[in-house]
N, C-alpha and C positions, 0 to 999 in steps of 0.2 A: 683602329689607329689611322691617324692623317697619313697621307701618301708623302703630303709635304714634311720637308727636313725643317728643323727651327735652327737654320742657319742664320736667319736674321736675328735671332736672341745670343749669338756668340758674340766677340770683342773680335776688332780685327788682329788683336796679337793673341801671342799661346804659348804652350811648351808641350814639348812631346815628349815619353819619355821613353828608352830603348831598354832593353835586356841582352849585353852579349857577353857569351860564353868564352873566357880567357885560355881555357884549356888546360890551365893549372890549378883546378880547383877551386876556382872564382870564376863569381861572375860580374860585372860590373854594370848597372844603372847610371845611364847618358843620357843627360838633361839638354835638350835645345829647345832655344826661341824658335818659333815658327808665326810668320806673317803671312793674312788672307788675298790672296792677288784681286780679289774681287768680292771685299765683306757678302753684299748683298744676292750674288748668283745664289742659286739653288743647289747647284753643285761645287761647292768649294775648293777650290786648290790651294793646300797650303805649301808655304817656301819656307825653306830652310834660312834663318837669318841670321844665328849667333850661338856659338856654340857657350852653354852655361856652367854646367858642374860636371862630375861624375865622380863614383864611388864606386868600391871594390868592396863584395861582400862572400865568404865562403859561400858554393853550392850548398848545403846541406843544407847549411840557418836559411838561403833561401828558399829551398826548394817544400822544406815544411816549414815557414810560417815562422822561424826560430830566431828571427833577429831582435835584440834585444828592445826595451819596450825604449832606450834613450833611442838605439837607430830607427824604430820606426820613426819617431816625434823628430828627430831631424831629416828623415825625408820628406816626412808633411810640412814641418818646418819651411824646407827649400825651396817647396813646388809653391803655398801659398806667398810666401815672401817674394817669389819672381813675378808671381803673376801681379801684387800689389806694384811690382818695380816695374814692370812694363805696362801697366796702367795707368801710373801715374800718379800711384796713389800714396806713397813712399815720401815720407817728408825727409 
């Protein structure tokens, strides 16, 4: 495997997604924009740029796999529809 990262095959925008633990039995998936201060370095720094969604999901469904097959398909739902939205590709 190459040494080099294929940082130059990324978009300079993104989303990242978080995991944090509410404390009452949920946990909640946090959706941010993230933008590349410098697309083409080799070692990328992303920024923080816009805060997007989040959702609240019971521990257990997530922790085996257990969320319903509509909540997966709207999470993939989310993530692909923002990345079309900060692309530009969104009519």
């Amino acid at each position: 495997m190459s040494q080099d990262t294929d940082s130059n095959h990324r978009a300079k925008e993104g989303i990242v997604i978080c995991l944090r633990d509410l404390g009452d039995g949920r946990s909640r998936l946090i959706f941010d924009d993230v933008v590349a201060d410098d697309p083409t370095a080799r070692d990328r720094i992303w920024r923080h740029k816009v805060f997007f969604t989040h959702n609240a999901y019971p521990n257990n469904a997530l922790d085996h796999m257990e969320l319903s097959d509509q909540q997966f398909q709207e999470i993939g739902e989310a993530v692909v529809a923002r990345l079309l939205a900060i692309n530009n590709r969104v009519k």
